[in-house]
C-alpha positions in Angstrom: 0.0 0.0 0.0 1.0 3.5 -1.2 2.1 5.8 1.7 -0.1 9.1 1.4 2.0 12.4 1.6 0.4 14.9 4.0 -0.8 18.4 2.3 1.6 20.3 4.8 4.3 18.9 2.3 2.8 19.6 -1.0 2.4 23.4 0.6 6.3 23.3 1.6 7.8 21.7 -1.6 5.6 24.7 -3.3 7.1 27.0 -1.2 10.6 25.8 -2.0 10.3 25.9 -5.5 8.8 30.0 -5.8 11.2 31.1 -3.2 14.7 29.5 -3.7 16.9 29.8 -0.7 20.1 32.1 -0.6 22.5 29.6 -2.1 20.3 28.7 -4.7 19.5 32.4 -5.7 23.1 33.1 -6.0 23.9 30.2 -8.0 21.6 30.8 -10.7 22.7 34.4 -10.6 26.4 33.2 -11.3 24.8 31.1 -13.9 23.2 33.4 -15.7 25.7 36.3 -15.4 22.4 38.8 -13.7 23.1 41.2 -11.4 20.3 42.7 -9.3 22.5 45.8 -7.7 24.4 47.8 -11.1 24.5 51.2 -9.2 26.4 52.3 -5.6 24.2 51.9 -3.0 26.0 54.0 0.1 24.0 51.8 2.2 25.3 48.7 1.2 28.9 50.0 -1.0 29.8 46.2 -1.8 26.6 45.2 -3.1 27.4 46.4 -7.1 31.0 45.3 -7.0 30.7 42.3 -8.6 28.8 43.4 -11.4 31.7 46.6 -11.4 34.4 44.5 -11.9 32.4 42.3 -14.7 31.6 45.1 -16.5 35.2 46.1 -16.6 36.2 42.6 -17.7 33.9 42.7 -20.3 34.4 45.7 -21.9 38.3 45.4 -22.0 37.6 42.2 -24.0 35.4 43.5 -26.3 37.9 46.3 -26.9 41.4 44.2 -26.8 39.8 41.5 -29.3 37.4 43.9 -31.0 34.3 41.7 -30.6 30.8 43.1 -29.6 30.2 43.0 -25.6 26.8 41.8 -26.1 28.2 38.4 -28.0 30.8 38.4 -25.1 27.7 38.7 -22.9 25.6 36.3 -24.9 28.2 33.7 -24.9 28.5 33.6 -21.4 24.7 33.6 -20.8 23.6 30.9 -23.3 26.6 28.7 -23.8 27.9 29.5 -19.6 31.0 30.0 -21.1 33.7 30.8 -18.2 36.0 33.7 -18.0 38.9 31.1 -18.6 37.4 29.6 -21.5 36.3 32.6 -23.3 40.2 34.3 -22.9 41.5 31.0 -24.5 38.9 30.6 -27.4 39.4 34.1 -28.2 43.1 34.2 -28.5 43.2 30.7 -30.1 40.7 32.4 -32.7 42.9 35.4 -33.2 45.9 33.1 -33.9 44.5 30.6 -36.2 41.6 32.0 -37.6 39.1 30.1 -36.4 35.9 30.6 -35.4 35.1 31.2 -32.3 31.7 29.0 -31.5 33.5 26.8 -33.5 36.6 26.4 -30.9 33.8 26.9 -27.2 31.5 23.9 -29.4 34.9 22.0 -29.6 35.8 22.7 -26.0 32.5 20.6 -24.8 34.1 17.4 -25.4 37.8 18.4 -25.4 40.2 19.9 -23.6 41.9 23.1 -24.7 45.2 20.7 -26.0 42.9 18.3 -27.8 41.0 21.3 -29.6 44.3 23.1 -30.6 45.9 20.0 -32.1 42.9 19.5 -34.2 43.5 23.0 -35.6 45.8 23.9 -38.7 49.4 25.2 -37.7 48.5 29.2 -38.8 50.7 29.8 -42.1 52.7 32.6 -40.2 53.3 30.5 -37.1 51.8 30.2 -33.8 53.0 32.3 -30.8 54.2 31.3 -27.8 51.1 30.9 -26.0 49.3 29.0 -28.5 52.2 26.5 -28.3 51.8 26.6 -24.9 48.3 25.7 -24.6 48.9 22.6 -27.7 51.7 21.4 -25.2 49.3 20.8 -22.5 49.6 24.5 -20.4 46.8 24.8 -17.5 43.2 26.6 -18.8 43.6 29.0 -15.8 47.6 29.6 -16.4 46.5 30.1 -20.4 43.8 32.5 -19.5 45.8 34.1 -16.6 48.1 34.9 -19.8 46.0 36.1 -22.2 44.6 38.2 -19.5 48.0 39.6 -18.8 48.8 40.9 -22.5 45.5 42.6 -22.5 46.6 44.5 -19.5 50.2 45.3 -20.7 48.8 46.5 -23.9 45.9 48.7 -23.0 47.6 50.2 -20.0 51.3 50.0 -21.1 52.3 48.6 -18.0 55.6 46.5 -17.5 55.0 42.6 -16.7 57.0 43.8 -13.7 53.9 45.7 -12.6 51.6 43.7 -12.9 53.6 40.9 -11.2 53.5 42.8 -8.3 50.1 43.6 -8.3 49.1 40.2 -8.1 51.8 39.3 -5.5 49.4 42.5 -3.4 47.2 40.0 -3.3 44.6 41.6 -6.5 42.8 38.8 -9.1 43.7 40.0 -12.7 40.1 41.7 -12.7 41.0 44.0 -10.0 43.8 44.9 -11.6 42.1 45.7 -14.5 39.7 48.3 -12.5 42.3 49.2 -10.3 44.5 50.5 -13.7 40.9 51.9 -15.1 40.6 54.0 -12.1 44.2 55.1 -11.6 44.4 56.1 -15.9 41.0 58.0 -15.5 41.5 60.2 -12.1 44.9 60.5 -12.5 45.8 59.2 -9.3 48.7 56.3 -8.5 47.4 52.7 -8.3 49.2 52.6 -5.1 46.7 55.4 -3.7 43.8 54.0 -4.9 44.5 50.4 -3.7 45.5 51.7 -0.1 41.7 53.4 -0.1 40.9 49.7 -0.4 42.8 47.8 1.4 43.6 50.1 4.4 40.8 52.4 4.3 38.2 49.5 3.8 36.1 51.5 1.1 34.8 49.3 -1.4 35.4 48.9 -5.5 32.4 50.5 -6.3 32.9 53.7 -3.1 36.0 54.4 -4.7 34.9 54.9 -8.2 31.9 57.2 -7.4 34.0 59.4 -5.4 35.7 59.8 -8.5 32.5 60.3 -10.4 32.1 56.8 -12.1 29.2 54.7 -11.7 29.6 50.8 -12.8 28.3 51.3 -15.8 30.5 54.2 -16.8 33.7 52.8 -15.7 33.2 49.6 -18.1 32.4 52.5 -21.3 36.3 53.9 -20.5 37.0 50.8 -21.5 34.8 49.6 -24.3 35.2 50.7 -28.2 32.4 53.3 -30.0 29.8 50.7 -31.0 26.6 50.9 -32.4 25.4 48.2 -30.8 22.3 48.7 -28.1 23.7 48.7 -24.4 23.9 45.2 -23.1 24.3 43.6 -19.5 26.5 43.2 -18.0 
């Protein structure tokens, strides 16, 4: 004989499914790439940091690789591309002149090694990196490296630099906002990262007292486009 469930469970599971706990609302906002605060709130300073230093991301790919933000955007939202994979298929794509879809579709069911070696050697050669990455080099180390040119080359700052920034203690991300802050204030990175670290004011605090919301810190960053904003 079938055990009955009692209605106080039907009523509970219901309850579960329209109001998702906290760990499940912030997974499927990580999944989906949505951010709920996109402005500084001085009541809550941290809350749009996250979607600050996206934005940020985001735009300096779009410029360094000259690609729409709103495929980067897309490609993250439909395929949940990751940062790491995105920075590799990019660059691969730049190298070899393949198609980007084409090299994330690959990706599914290979790794980044397997993917490469199926690709033609590019008639000019292959760089360093790319041999890299066909040798077998780490998807975060790749992407930690692709992610490191784009910083040398839109900022003009010395590997040395950026070295140490990351020895500080800063992802490659904050380092990207922190050099976005510094070129458009005028002001050292090492004054804006001890407001920070030792004055405890958050990402988003320090770029509206310099007169930045989110959004506008990620258009310092992005190329003239004609394309409708996009988010992040």
């Amino acid at each position: 004989m079938k055990r009955r469930l009692p209605p106080l469970f039907f009523f509970l599971l219901g309850l579960a499914l329209l109001f998702p706990g906290p760990a499940a609302s912030a997974n499927m906002t990580a999944a989906c790439h949505c951010f709920r605060d996109r402005a500084y709130n001085p009541a809550d300073p941290f809350s749009s940091d996250a979607y600050l230093l996206t934005t940020v991301f985001n735009s300096l790919l779009a410029a360094h690789f000259d690609i729409a933000k709103r495929q980067i955007v897309l490609m993250k939202m439909q395929g949940g591309t990751s940062n790491s994979d995105l920075l590799i298929a990019l660059h691969i794509a730049v190298q070899t002149g393949s198609d980007v879809d084409r090299l994330l579709t690959l990706k599914q069911s290979r790794t980044w090694q397997e993917a490469v070696g199926e690709l033609p050697v590019p008639p000019g050669g292959a760089d360093d990196l790319l041999g890299q990455i066909r040798s077998g080099m780490p998807d975060e180390q790749a992407a930690g490296r692709v992610m490191e040119k784009m910083i040398r080359e839109r900022f003009a700052r010395q590997p040395r630099e950026i070295e140490t920034l990351q020895q500080d203690g800063l992802e490659l991300r904050e380092i990207v906002l922190l050099l976005t802050l510094a070129d458009h204030s005028g002001t050292e990175p090492a004054a804006i990262l001890a407001l920070h670290r030792q004055e405890g004011l958050s990402w988003s605090a320090i770029a509206h007292n310099f007169g930045l919301e989110p959004a506008d810190a990620g258009k310092l960053l992005a190329p003239s486009s004609p394309d409708q904003p996009v988010v992040p």
